[in-house]
C-alpha atoms as an extended CHARMM CRD file, in Angstrom:
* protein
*
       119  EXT
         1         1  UNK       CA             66.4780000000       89.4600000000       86.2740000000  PROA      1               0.0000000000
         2         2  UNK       CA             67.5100000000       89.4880000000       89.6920000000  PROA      2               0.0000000000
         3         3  UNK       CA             70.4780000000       91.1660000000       91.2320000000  PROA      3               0.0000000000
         4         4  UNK       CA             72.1620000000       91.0430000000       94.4040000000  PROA      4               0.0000000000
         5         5  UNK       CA             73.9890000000       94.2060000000       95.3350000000  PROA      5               0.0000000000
         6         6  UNK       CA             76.6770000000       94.6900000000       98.1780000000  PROA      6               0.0000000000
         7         7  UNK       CA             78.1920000000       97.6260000000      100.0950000000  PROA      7               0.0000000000
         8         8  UNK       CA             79.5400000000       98.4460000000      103.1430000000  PROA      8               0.0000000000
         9         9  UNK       CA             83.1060000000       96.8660000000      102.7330000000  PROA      9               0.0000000000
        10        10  UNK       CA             86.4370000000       98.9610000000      103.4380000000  PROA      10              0.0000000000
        11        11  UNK       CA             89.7280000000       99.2530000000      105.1130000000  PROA      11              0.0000000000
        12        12  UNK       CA             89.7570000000       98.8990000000      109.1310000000  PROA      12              0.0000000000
        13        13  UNK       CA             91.9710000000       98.5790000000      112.0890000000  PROA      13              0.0000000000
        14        14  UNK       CA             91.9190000000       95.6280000000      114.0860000000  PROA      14              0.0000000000
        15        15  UNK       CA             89.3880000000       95.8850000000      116.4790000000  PROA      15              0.0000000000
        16        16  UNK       CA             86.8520000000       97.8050000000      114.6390000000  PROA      16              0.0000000000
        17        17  UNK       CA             83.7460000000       97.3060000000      112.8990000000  PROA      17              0.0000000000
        18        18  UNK       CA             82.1780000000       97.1680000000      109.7450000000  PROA      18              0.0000000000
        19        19  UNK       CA             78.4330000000       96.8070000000      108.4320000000  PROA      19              0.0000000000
        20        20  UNK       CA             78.5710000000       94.6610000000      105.1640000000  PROA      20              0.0000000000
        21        21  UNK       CA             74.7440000000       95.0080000000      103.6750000000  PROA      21              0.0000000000
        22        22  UNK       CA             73.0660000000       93.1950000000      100.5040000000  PROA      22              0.0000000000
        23        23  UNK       CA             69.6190000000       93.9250000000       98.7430000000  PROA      23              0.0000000000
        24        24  UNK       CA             68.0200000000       91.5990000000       96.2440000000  PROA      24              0.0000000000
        25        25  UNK       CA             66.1570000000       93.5100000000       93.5030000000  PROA      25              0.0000000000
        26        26  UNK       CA             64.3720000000       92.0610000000       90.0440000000  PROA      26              0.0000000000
        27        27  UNK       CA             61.3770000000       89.8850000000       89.4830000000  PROA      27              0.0000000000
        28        28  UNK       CA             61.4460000000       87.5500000000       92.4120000000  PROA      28              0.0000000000
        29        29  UNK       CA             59.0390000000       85.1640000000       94.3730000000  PROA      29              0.0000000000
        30        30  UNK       CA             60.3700000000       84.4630000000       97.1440000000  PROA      30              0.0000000000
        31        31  UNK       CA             63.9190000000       84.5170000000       99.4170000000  PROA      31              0.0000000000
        32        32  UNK       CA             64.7590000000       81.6150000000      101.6300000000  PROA      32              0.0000000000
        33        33  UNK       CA             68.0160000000       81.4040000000      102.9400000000  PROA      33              0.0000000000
        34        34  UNK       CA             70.6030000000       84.0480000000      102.8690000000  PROA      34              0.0000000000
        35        35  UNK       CA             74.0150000000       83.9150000000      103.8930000000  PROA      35              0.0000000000
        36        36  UNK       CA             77.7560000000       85.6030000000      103.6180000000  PROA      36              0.0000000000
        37        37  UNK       CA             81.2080000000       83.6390000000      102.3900000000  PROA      37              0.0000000000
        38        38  UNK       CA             84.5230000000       85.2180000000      101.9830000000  PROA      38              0.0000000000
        39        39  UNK       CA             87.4640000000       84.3500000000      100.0590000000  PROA      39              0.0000000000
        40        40  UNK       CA             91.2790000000       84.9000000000      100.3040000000  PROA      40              0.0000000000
        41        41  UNK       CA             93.5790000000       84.6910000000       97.3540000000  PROA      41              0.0000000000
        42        42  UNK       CA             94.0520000000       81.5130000000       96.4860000000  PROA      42              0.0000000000
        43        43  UNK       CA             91.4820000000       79.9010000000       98.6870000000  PROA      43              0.0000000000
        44        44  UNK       CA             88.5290000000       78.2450000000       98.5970000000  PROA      44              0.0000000000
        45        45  UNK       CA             85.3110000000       80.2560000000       99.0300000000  PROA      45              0.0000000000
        46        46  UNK       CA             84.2540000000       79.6620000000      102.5440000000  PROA      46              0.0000000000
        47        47  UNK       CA             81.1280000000       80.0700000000      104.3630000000  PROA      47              0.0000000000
        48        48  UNK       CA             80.6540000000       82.7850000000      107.2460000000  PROA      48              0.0000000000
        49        49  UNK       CA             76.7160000000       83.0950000000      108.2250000000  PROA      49              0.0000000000
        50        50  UNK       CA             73.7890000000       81.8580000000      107.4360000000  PROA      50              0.0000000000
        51        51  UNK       CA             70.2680000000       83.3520000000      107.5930000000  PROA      51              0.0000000000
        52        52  UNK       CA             66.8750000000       81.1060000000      106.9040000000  PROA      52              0.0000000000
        53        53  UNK       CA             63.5090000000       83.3590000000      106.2340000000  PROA      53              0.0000000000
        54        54  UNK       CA             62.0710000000       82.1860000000      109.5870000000  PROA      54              0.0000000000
        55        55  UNK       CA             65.3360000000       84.3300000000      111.2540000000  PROA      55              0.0000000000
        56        56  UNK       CA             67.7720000000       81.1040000000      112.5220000000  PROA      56              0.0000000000
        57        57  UNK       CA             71.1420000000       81.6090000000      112.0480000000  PROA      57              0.0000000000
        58        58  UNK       CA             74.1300000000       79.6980000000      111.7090000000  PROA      58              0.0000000000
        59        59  UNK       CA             77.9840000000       81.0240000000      111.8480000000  PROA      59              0.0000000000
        60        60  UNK       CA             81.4980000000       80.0830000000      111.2450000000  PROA      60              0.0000000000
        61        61  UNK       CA             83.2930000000       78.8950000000      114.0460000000  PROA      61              0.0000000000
        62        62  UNK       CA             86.1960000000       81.4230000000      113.5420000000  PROA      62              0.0000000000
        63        63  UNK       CA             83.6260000000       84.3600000000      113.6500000000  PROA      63              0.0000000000
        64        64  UNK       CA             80.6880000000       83.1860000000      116.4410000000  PROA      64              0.0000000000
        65        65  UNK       CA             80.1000000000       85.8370000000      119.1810000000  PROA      65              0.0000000000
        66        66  UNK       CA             81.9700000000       89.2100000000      116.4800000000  PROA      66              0.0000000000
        67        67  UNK       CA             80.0740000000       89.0080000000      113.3200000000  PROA      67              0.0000000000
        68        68  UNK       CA             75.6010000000       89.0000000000      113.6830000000  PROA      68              0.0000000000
        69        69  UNK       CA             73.9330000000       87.9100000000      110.4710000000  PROA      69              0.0000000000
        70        70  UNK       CA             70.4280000000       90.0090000000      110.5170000000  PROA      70              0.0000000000
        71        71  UNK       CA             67.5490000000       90.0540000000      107.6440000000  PROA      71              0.0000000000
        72        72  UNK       CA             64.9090000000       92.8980000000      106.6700000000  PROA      72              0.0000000000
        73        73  UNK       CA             62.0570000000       90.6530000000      104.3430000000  PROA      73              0.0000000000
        74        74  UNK       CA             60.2560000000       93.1290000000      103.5920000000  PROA      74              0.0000000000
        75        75  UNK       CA             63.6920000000       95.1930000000      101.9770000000  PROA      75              0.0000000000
        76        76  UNK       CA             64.9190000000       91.7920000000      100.4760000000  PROA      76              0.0000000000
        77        77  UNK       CA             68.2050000000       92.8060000000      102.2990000000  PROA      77              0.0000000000
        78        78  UNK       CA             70.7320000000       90.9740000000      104.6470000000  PROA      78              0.0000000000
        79        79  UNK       CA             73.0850000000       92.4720000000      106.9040000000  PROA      79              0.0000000000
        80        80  UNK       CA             76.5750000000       91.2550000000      108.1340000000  PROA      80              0.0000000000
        81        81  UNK       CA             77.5310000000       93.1990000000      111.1070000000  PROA      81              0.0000000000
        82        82  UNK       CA             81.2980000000       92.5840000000      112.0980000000  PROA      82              0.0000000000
        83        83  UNK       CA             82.7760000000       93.6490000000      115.0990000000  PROA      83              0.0000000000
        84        84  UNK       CA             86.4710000000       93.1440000000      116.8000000000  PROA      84              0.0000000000
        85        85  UNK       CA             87.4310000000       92.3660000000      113.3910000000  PROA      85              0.0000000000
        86        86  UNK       CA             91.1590000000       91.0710000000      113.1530000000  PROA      86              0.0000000000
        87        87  UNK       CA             93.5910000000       90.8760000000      110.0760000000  PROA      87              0.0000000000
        88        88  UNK       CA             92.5650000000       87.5700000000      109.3290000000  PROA      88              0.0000000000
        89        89  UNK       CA             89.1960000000       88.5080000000      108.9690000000  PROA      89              0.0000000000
        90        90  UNK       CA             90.3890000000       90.2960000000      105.5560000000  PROA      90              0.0000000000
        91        91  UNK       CA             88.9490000000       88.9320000000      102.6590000000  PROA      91              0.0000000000
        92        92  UNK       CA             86.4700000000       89.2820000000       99.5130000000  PROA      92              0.0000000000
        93        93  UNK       CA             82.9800000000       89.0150000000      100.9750000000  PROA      93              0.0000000000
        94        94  UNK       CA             79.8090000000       87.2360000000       99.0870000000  PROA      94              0.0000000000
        95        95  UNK       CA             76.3240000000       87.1980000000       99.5490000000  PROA      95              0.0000000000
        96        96  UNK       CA             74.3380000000       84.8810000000       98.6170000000  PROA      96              0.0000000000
        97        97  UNK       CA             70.2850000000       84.0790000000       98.7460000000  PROA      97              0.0000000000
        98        98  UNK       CA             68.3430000000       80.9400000000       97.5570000000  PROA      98              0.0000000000
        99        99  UNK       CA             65.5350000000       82.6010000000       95.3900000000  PROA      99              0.0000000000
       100       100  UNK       CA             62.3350000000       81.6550000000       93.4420000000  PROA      100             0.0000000000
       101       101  UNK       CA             61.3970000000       83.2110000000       90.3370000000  PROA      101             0.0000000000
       102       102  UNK       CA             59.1210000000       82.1930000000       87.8010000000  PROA      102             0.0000000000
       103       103  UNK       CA             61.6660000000       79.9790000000       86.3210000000  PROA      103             0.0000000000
       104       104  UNK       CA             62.3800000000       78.4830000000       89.4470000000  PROA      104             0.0000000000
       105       105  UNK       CA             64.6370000000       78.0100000000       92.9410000000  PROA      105             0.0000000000
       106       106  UNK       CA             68.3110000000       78.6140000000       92.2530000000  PROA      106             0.0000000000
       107       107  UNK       CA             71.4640000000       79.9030000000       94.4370000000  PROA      107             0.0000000000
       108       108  UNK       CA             72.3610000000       83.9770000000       93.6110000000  PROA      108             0.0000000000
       109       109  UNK       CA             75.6930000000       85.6310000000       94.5090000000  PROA      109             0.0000000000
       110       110  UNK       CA             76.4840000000       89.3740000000       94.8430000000  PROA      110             0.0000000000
       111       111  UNK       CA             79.4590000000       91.0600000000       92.7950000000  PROA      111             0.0000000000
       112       112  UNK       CA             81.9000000000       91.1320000000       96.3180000000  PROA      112             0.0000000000
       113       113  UNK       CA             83.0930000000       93.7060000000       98.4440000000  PROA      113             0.0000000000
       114       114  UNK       CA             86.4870000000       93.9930000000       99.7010000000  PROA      114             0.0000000000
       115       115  UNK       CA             86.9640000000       94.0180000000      103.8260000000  PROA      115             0.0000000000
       116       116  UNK       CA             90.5440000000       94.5630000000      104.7590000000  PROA      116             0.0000000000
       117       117  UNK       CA             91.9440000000       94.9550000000      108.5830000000  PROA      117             0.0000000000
       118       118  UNK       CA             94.9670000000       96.5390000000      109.0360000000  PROA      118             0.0000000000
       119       119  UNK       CA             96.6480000000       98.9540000000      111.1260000000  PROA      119             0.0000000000
C-alpha cells in the first residue's frame, strides 16, 4: 500500500518561510510527476507546483518567484519551499504523485498540512 506523508506546515508571519516536505513509502514502481495544491474553506482544490521525474517544474501564477518545488528520487520525497509568504497564502496543503505499482498508474494524495500566515 502506498502512503504519502506530509510535514512541515505551521503558523507564520507574513513574510516568512516555511518548508512543506512529502515522502512516498509502500510497494511502488515508479514516481512520475509530483506536485502541491492547497485549499481554502469552501474552495476548490487548486494547483500550486508541479514537479515531473526529469526535474521541470511548473507553478501557480500567484506563487512564481516565492514558493521552489524541489524532488529527492532516490528518498521518494518532494519539497515545497515557501518564502515571503502572505495571508493569502494560508490554506490546507496537498501533495500529490502519479505512481506505478503492480496494479498500475494512478494519482495519490497526502493526508494535508495546515499553513497559516498571520501576524
Amino acid at each position: 500500500q502506498v502512503q504519502l506523508v506530509e510535514s512541515g506546515g505551521g503558523l507564520v508571519q507574513p513574510g516568512g518561510s516555511l518548508r512543506l516536505t512529502c515522502a512516498a513509502s509502500g510497494s511502488l514502481f515508479r514516481i512520475n510527476d509530483m506536485g502541491w495544491y492547497r485549499q481554502e474553506p469552501g474552495k476548490l482544490r487548486e494547483s500550486v507546483a508541479m514537479i515531473t521525474s526529469g526535474g521541470s517544474t511548473n507553478y501557480a501564477d500567484s506563487v512564481k518567484g516565492r514558493f521552489t518545488i524541489s524532488r529527492d528520487n532516490a528518498k521518494s520525497t518532494v519539497y515545497l519551499q515557501m518564502n515571503s509568504l502572505r495571508p493569502e497564502d494560508t490554506a490546507v496543503y496537498y501533495c500529490n504523485a502519479q505512481i506505478i505499482t503492480r496494479l498500475g498508474n494512478r494519482d495519490y494524495w497526502g493526508q494535508g498540512t495546515q499553513v497559516t500566515v498571520s501576524s
